[in-house]
N, C-alpha and C positions, 0 to 999 in steps of 0.2 A: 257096567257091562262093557263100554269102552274101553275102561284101563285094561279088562281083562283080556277085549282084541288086541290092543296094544302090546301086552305081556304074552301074548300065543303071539304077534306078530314078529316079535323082537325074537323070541326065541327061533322062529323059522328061517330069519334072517343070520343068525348064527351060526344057525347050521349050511345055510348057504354060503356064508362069509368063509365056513372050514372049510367047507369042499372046494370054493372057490382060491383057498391058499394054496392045498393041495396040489391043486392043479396045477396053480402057475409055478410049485414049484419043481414040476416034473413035465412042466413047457419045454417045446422044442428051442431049443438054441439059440432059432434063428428071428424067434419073439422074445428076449432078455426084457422087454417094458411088461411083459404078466408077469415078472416076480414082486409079489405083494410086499417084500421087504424091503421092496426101494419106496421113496418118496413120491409123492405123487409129481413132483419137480421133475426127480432122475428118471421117471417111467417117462413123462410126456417128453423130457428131450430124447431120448432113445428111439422113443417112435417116429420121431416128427424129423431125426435124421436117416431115418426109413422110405420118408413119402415119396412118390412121384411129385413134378411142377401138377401133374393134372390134379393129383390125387389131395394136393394142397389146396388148391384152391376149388377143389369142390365142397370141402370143409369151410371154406369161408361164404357160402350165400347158401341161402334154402329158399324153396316154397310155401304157398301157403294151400296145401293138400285139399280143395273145397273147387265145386262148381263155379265158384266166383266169376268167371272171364269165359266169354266166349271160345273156343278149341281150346280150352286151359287142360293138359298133358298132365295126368296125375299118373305118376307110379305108380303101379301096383304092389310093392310094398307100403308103401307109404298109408298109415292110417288118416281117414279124414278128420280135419280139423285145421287148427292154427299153422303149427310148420311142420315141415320135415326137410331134413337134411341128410344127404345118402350116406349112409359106412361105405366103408372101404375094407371087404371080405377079407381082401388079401392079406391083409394085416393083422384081422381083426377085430376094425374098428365098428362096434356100433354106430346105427345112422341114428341120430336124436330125432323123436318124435316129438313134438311140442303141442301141449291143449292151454287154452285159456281157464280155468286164472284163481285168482283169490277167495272166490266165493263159492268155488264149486268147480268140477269139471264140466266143460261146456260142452256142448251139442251141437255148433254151429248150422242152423238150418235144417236140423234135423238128418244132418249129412249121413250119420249112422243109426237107421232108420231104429227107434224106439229105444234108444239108448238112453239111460237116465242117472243122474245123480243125486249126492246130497246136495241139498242148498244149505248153504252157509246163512246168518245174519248178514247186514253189512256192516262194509266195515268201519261204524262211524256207532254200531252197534258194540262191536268186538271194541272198539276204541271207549267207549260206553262202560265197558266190564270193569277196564283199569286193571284188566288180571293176566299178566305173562303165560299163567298156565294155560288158560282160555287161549292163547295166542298158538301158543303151540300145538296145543290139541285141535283145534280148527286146522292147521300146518298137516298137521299128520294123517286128517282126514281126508283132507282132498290128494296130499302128495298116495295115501295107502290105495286111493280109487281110483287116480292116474296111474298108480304102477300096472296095478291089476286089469286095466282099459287096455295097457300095451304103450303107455305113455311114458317117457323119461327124464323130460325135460316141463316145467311149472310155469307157466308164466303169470305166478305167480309176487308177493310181496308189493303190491301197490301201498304209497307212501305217502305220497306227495303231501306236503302240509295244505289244510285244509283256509288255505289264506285269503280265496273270496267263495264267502256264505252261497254265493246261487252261481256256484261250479256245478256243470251237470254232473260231473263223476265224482264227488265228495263220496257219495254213497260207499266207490269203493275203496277211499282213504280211512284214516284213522283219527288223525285230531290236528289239532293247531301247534302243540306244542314237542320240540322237537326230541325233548326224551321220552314223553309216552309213546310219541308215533314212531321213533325209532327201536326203544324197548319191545313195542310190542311188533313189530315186523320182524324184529330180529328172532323174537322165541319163535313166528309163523313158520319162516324160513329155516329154523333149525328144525322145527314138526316135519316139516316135508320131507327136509333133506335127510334126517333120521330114515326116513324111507326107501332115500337112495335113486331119489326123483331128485334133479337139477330144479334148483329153485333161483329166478331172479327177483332183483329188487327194483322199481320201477316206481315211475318215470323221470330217469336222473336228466333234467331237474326242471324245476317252476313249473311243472305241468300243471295248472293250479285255474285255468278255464280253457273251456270246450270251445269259443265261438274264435272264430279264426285261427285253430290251433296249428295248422301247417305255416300258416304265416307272421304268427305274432312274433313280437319282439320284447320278451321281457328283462325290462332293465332293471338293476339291483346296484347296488354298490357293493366291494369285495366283502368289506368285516361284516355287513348286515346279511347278506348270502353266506358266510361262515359261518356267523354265528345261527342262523335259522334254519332253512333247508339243506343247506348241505353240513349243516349238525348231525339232523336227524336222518342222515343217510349215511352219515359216519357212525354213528350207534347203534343202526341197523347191519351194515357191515360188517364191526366188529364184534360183536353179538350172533349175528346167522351165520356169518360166512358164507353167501352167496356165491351160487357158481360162476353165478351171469349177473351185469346190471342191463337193463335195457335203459337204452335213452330215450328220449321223449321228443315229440314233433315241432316244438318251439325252440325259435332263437332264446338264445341268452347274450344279453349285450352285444347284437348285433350278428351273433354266427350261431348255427344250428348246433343244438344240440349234441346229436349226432355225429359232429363235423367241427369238434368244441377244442383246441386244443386246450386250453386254459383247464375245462370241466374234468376232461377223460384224462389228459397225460398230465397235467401237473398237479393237479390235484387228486382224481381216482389212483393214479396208478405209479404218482409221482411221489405226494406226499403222505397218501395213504397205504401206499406198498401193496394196494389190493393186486394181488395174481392172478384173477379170472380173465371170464371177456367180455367184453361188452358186444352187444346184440344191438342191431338197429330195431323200434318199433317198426310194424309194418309199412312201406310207406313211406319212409324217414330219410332213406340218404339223397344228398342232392349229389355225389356225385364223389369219382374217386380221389378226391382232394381228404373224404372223412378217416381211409386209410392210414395217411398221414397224421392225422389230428386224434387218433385214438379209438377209432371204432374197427373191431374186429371180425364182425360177422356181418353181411347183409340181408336181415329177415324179410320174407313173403316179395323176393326180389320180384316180382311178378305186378307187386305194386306201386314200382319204383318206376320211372322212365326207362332205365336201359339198368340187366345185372352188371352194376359196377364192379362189381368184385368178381369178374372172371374176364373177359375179353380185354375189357378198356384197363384193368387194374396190370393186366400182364404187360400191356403196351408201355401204362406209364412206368413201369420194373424195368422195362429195354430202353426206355428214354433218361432211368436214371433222374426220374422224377420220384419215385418210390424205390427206397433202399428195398434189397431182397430181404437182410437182414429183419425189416420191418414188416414182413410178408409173413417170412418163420416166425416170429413171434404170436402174429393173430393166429394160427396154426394150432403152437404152440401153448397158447392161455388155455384154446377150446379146450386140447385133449389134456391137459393139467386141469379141467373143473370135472372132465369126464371121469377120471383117476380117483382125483381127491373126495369128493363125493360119491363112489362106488358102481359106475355105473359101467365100467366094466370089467369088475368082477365079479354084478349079481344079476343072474339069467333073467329075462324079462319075463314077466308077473302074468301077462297077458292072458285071460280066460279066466284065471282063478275066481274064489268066488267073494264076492260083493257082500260084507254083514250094511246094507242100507238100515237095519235098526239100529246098530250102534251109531253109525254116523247120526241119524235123526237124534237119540238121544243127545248126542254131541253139540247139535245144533240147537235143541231145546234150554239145553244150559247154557249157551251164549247166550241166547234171545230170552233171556230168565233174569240173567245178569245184568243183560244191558240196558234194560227198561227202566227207564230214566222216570222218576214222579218228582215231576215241574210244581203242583201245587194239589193242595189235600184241604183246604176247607172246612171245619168245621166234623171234621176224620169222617168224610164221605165213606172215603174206601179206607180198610178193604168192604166192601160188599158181603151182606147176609145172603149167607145161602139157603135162608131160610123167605126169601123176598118173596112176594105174590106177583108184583108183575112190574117187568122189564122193558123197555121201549129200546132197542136197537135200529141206530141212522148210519145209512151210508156208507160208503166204502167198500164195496162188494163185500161186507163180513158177511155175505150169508155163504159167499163163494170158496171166499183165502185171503191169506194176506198179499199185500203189493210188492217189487219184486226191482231191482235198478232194471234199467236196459243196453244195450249195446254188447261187444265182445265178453262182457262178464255173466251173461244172462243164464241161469239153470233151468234146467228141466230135470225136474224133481217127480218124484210118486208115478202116481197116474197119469203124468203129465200137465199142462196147464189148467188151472181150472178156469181161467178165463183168459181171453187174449184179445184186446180189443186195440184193434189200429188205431195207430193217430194221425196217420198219414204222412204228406211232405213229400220231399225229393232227394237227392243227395244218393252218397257211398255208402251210407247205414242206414236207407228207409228199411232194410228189409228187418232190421232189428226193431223198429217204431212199434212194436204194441205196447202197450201195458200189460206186462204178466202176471197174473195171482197165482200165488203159490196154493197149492189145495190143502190147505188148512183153517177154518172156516172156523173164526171169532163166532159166528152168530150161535153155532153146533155147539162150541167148548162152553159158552155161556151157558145154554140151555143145560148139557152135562154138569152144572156146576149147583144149579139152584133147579131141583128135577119139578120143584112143586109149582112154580112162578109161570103168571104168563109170560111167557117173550112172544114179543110180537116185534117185526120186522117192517123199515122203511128205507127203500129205497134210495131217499132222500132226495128226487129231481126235482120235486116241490117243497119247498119249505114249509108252505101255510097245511100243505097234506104231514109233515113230518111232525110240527108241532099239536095239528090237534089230537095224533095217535097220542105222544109223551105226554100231554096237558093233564092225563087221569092216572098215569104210571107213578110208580113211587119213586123210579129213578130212569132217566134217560142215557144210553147210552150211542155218543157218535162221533163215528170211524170219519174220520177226514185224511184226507190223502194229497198227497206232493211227488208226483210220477217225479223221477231226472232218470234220464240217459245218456251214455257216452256221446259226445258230438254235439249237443244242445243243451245249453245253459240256460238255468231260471231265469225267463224274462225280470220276475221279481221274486221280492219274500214274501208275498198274498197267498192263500190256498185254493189252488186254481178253480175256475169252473164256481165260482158263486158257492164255494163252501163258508165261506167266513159267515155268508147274511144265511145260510141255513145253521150254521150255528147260533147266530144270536137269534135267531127264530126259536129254535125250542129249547134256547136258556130260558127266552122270555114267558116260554110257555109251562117248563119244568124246575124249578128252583135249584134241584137234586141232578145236573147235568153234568155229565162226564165226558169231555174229548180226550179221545183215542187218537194221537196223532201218528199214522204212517209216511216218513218223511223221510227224502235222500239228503236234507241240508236242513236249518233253521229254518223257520216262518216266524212273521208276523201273528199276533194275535189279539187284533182290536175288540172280539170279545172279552179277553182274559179278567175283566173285573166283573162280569155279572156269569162267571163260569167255576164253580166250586171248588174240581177237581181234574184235573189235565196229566196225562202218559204220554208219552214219549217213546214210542214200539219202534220207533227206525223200520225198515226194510227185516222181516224177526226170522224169514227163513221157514225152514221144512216143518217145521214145526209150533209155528211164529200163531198161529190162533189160540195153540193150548197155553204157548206163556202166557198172554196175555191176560187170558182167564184165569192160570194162576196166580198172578198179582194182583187181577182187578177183587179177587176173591180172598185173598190172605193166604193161598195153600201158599207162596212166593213172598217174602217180606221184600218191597224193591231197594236194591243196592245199587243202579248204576247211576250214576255219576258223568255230566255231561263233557265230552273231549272239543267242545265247540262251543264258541261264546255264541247264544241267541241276543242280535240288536235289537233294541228300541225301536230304531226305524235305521229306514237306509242312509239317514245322515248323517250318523253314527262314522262310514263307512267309510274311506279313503276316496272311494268316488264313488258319485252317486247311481251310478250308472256302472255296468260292466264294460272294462274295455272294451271298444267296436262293437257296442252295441247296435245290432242291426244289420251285419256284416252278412254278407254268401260272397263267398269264398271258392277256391278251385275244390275239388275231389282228388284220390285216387291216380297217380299218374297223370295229371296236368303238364301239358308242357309249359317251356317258357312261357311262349307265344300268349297261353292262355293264363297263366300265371298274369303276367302283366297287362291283359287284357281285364285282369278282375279285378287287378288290383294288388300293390305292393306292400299288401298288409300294414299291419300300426303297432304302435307300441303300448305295451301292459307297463307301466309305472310300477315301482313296486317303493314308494318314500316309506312306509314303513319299517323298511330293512328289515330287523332281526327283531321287529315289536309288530308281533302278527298277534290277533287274537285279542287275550283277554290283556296283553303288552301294550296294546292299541290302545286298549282301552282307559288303562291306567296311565298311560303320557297321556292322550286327551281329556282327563278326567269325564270320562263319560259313563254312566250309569247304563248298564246292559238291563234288556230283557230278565233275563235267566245267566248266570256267572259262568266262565268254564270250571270243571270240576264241581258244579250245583247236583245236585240232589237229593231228595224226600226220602222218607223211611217210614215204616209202619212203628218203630219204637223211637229213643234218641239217644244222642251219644254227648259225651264229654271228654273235655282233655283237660290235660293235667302235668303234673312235676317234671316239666319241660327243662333239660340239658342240654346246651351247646358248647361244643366242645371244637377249640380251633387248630390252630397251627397250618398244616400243610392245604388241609380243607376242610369243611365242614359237619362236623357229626350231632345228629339232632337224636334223642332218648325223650321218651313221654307217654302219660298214661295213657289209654282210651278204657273210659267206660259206657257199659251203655245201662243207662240210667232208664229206662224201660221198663216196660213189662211184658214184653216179646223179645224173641230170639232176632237178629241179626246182625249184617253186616255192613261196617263203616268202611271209608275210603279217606282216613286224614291224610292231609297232603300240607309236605312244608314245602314253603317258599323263601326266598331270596327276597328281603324286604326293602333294603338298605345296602351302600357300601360306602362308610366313612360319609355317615350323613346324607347323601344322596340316592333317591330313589331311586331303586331300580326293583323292579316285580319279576322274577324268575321263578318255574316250579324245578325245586332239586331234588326230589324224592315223593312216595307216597309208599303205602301200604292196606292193602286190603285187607280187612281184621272181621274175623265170625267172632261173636259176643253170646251168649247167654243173658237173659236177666238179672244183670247185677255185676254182672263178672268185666274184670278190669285184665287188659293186658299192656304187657311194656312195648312199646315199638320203637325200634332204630334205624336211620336213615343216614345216610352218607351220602354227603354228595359228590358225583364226578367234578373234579378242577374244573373243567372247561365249562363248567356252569358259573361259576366263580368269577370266571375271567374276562377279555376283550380281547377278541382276534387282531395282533399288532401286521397289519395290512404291508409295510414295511420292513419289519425284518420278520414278517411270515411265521410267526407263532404268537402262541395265546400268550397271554401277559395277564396274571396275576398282581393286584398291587398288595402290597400291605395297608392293613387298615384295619377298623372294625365293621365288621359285617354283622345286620342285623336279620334275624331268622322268624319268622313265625310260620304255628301251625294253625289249620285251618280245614273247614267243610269245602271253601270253594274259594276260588282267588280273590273273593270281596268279602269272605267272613272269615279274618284270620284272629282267630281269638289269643293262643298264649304267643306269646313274645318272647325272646329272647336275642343275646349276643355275643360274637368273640371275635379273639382278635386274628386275623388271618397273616399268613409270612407272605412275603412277596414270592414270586415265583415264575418259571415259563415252562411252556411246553412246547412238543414240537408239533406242527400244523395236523 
């Protein structure tokens, strides 16, 4: 049903795209940037030697259109939400509207009374699938619902590598590794943009924990920060093509993000040639020095101390502290991502009409996908649905499923089905509930097995949960792990005394099943007297009925984990989360109070470019659960494995699935070896559907730059020659066929 809105979408867009050529090419004269035959380069200079001083620099800052602030002056154009930035009629030029984000179009506050979307999975879900097309179709969903809101700009593509486990915002990243996390933001970011919505990439860069994030200082070394995060924001780039990146609220080696030159000008736009602009998050600039250092626009200026980019930015242009030259250019990106991406040639969408079932279906097959089976015991599941009686614990499954928090939060269906404060203080309490999405595990169950008791527990009492399940034939329980933007997991434990309610009615039910609903890894010290254990992430609009289809077999699980689960936290580079224990300024803090609270600390990052399951293999450390790990209702095999060398690496090989069910594998080759020495890299995968019996050939090629080491000194990758050793595998610690070739030396440029 999707592909087919998709297919009436495209085509309507078509015929917008002709009338809109038309047009400009029987435009008045004195607009030469509406002829669709120029580049999007030659249209944006055109224009931008058009503008007024005013008219320029009112394109470099926006608001954040919401009740937010006391007398906060909202235009009445301007739709509520994240930003708005005015047009310029005279010209023109569209004023960008901007919503939050990756998972869904947001609501903020319910600013636009009963206004509602799809919920997306999250994205650590979507990263879970291992499927580009999954990537893109989620992209298209929310860019198709932001057009048609009146929205034209995404702020969307969250990326960031998922580098410490108990990040409150993992939820809305992807994985550890930086060609899955990049792969798949870059198909997100083409979804949307397909739509003709401005899509950014975010939070460039280490935005990788919540607690102290205005003030931390994350240090890195250059090749380990090349080769890692700002990999996967190069793969992402070249891949989506992004109109906008946003930068992110932490130092990097000492200077803001935002205010980076190192980040923005010699490497976004230096070495990577990218032509967009860069956007401050909201919040973000310290001041008109970022001008200079590469940031182009100033978002939610309302959250900043003073709009640097209008008053003080003109002053320091007459002092000759900022070239003009340097002025037209942040101008000049915007309206060249404006061009380039269509967004002003196709009439805004705004009023049309919303298929929310398509979207829901969309979001069912991510959250189908991504449902990761950690462990099967003795083939618990799938589940008879011919069962007599069921015991379902905890997690509000009788309500919906659980939901991230902060700037990414959806209001989906009928709105929340449960919303329960968690209290606190700060710039984001008002985002502090807990949200369930209204799709209720305990309902899908019951639909699944119509004959069985199910019988329902709460779970606030243990010894009440276990004597219900003691006479069930099979126990089932939902455990949950709130995160939200701005507050980071104290730990990997499952909060609120869920772990000793689980080992309560294992001890009482043999036949237990955990349901984990989680923004990040947990711990689980019951894992040896527990059977059968899921992996549901954050599942979205539709996230009870997967559920149920995997727990039941209508769903064979295929997803596959994008996150190493530790052993324990000693595993972990530190045992603790930088500034643990930190409060920190808000929201437009001045100096005064800035150093009043404290001159923030530093996030370490010795790991470099060995994040994850890299980590794990230099420490020789035995994980949990492996990244790339996952269970299947059937199994699979590989076979007649070929690598083939020279330039770079080509891996050929069978998969069968030796089974007696239909599904779907996720082999993945890695980078085992080079000339003897270990080095663990994933350089490819493939998502493969199987029949019973049935064998298909898969090929994998890997980009150079997986190959190689970023030469810090003369500033490109460096290829050695040697032989390199390849294997394939179910997950980075079960790499079954082997093989090897000899690779050419070689460079590339950064």
């Amino acid at each position: 049903m999707f592909r087919r809105t998709l297919m009436n979408g495209a085509i309507a867009f078509a015929v917008v795209a002709l009338a809109g050529a038309v047009q400009a090419q029987t435009a008045p004269a004195d607009r030469p940037w509406m002829n669709t035959k120029l580049s999007a380069d030659e249209r944006a200079k055109l224009l931008d030697q058009a503008l007024t001083d005013d008219e320029r620099y009112g394109l470099l800052h926006g608001i954040m259109p919401i009740p937010f602030f006391p007398n906060a002056k909202i235009p009445e154009e301007a739709i509520p939400g994240a930003g708005y930035v005015a047009g310029i009629p005279r010209l023109g030029v569209p004023a960008l509207y901007e919503t939050d984000a990756s998972l869904g179009v947001t609501n903020p506050m319910n600013v636009r009374k009963g206004d509602i979307a799809t919920a997306l999975p999250s994205g650590l879900a979507l990263g879970a699938t291992w499927n580009p097309a999954l990537a893109y179709m989620g992209g298209a969903v929310v860019g198709e619902e932001a057009a048609k809101k009146g929205f034209n700009v995404l702020l969307g593509g969250g990326m960031n590598l998922t580098a410490e486990p108990r990040n409150g915002r993992n939820f809305e990243y992807l994985a550890e590794d930086p060609l899955l996390a990049g792969v798949l933001a870059g198909e997100a970011v083409r979804g949307t943009q397909d739509q003709k919505v401005i899509s950014t990439v975010k939070h460039f860069a280490l935005n990788d924990q919540e607690t102290g994030r205005n003030v931390v200082d994350a240090t890195i070394g250059e090749q380990g920060f090349r080769q890692g995060e700002l990999l996967a924001f190069q793969f992402a780039i070249e891949k989506g093509k992004p109109g906008s990146v946003m930068c992110a609220y932490n130092k990097i080696n000492g200077h803001y993000a935002c205010d980076n030159d190192f980040l923005l000008n010699k490497v976004l736009k230096g070495d990577w040639a990218w032509p967009g602009w860069v956007m401050s998050d909201w919040g973000a600039v310290p001041g008109v020095s970022a001008a200079v250092n590469g940031l182009d626009q100033q978002s939610g200026a309302q959250l900043d101390r003073q709009v640097w980019f209008d008053k003080p930015l003109k002053e320091a242009v007459a002092k000759g502290e900022v070239q003009q030259a340097r002025v037209n250019d942040m101008s000049r990106r915007i309206l060249r991502s404006m061009f380039a991406v269509g967004v002003f040639d196709t009439p805004l969408r705004k009023g049309q009409a919303i298929d929310y079932d398509a979207g829901a279906a969309a979001s069912k097959t991510v959250a189908q996908q991504g449902i990761v089976l950690l462990k099967n015991d003795k083939n618990l599941l799938p589940l008879l649905k011919t069962a007599k009686s069921i015991v379902v614990v905890g997690g509000y499954a009788d309500k919906g499923v659980l939901s991230g928090g902060g700037s990414s939060q959806v209001t989906t269906g009928t709105g929340h089905a449960a919303s329960i404060p968690v209290g606190g203080d700060g710039p984001m309490v008002a985002w502090a509930s807990q949200v369930y999405h209204p799709s209720s595990p305990l309902k899908a169950i019951k639909d699944k097995a119509p004959g069985a008791n199910v019988r329902f527990s709460d779970g606030r009492y243990p010894s009440e949960a276990a004597a219900l399940a003691k006479d069930a034939e099979v126990a089932v329980v939902f455990a949950t792990q709130w995160n939200m933007e701005s507050i980071d997991a104290g730990d990997m434990s499952l909060p609120q005394g869920q772990d000793q309610l689980i080992a309560a009615v294992a001890a009482a039910n043999p036949n237990t099943i955990v349901v984990l609903e989680t923004g990040n890894p947990v711990l689980m010290p019951w894992l040896t007297s527990v059977p059968a254990v899921v992996e549901a992430w954050y599942s979205g609009a539709k996230g009870g009925e997967a559920i149920a289809d995997v727990l039941f077999g209508d769903v064979n699980p295929s997803g596959r984990l994008p996150i190493t689960f530790p052993a324990s936290e000693d595993q972990l580079h530190d045992r603790q989360i930088a500034g643990f224990g930190y409060v920190g300024p808000g929201f437009g803090d001045s100096p005064e109070v800035l150093a009043e609270k404290g001159k923030g600390f530093e996030a370490s990052h010795p790991e470099g470019s060995d994040i994850g399951y890299r980590w794990y293999a230099r420490k020789g450390f035995r994980p949990l659960f492996p990244f790339g790990y996952g269970l299947s209702y059937t199994s699979f095999k590989y076979g007649g494995l070929k690598v083939s060398g020279g330039d770079t690496i080509t891996a050929s090989f069978d998969v069968t699935n030796t089974g007696a069910k239909a599904g779907a594998d996720v082999p993945q080759v890695y980078l085992t070896a080079r000339s003897g020495a270990p080095e663990l890299r994933l350089l490819g995968w493939n998502r493969v559907e199987l029949a019973p019996g049935e064998t298909k050939r898969v090929t994998v090629t890997a980009d150079r730059r997986l190959l190689a080491d970023f030469d810090v000194k003369a500033r490109k990758w460096r290829i050695d020659a040697g032989t390199y050793d390849v294997a394939v595998g179910a997950s980075a610690t079960a790499l079954d066929a082997k093989a090897s070739a000899k690779v050419k030396a070689g460079a590339l440029k950064p």
